[in-house]
C-alpha positions in Angstrom: 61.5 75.8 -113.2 61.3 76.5 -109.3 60.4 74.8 -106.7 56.8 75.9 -106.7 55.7 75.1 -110.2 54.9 72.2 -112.0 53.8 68.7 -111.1 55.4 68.4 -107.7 52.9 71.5 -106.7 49.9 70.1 -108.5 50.6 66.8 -106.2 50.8 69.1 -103.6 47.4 70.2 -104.2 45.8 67.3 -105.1 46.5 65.9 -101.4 45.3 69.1 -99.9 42.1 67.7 -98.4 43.5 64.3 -96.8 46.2 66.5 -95.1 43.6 69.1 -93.5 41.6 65.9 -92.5 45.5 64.7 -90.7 46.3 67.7 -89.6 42.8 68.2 -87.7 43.1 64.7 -86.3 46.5 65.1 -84.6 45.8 68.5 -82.9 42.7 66.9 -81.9 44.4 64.2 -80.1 47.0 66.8 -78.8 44.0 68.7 -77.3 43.0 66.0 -75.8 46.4 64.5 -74.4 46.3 68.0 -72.6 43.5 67.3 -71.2 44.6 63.7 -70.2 47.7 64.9 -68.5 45.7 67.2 -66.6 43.2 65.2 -65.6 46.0 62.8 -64.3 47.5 64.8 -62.4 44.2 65.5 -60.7 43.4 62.4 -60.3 46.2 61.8 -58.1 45.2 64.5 -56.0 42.8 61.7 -54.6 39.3 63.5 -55.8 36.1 61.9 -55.9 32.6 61.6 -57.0 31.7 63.8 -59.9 35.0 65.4 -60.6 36.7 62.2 -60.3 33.7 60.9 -63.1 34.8 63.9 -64.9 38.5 63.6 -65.1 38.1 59.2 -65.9 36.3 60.5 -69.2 39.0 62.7 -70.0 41.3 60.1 -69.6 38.8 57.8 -71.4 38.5 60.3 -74.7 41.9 60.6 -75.0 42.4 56.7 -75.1 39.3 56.3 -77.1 40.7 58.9 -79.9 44.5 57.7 -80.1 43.3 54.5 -80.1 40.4 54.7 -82.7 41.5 57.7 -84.6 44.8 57.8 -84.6 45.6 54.8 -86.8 43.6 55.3 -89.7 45.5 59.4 -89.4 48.8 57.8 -90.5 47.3 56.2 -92.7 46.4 59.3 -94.2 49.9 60.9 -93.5 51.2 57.6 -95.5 49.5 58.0 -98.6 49.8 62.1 -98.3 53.8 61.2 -98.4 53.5 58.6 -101.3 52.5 61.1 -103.3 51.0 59.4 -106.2 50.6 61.9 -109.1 47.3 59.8 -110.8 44.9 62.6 -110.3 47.2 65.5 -111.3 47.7 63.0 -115.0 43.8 62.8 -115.8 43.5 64.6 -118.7 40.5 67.2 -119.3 38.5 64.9 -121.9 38.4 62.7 -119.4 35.5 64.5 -117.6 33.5 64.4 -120.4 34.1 67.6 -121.1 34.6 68.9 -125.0 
């Protein structure tokens, strides 16, 4: 058997969805740690008013999702690498199915 057959794929599979969700979330908060950095280094350009309003929330998002986000995404990543094979072993009668 290779490497892309049997039950090791099927887990694979299983934790599809969950491992979109985690990837979206961590280029979501790289996105926005771009947009931090940048928004730091204008910051210490010395701007004000609006802009300066501007650049605190970008700062502010970026805390806000790493903070908020982030955690319950490695969560995610932890049971992705666990890898528990439950689903893949639920046979077809189960669904009520004939």
């Amino acid at each position: 058997m290779n490497r892309f057959e049997g039950e090791a794929v099927l887990r694979a599979y299983a934790y599809a969805c969950p491992f979109l969700e985690a990837t979206g979330d961590v280029i979501m908060a790289w996105m926005l740690l771009w947009r931090a950095a940048i928004a730091e280094k204008k910051r210490e350009k010395g701007i004000e008013g609006k802009e300066a309003d501007f650049y605190e929330g970008q700062l502010r998002s970026a805390e806000f999702f790493i903070n908020g986000f982030l955690p319950v995404t490695m969560g995610k990543m932890a049971s992705i690498m666990d890898l528990c094979s439950a689903a893949i072993r639920i046979s077809d009668s189960s669904f009520g199915g004939r």
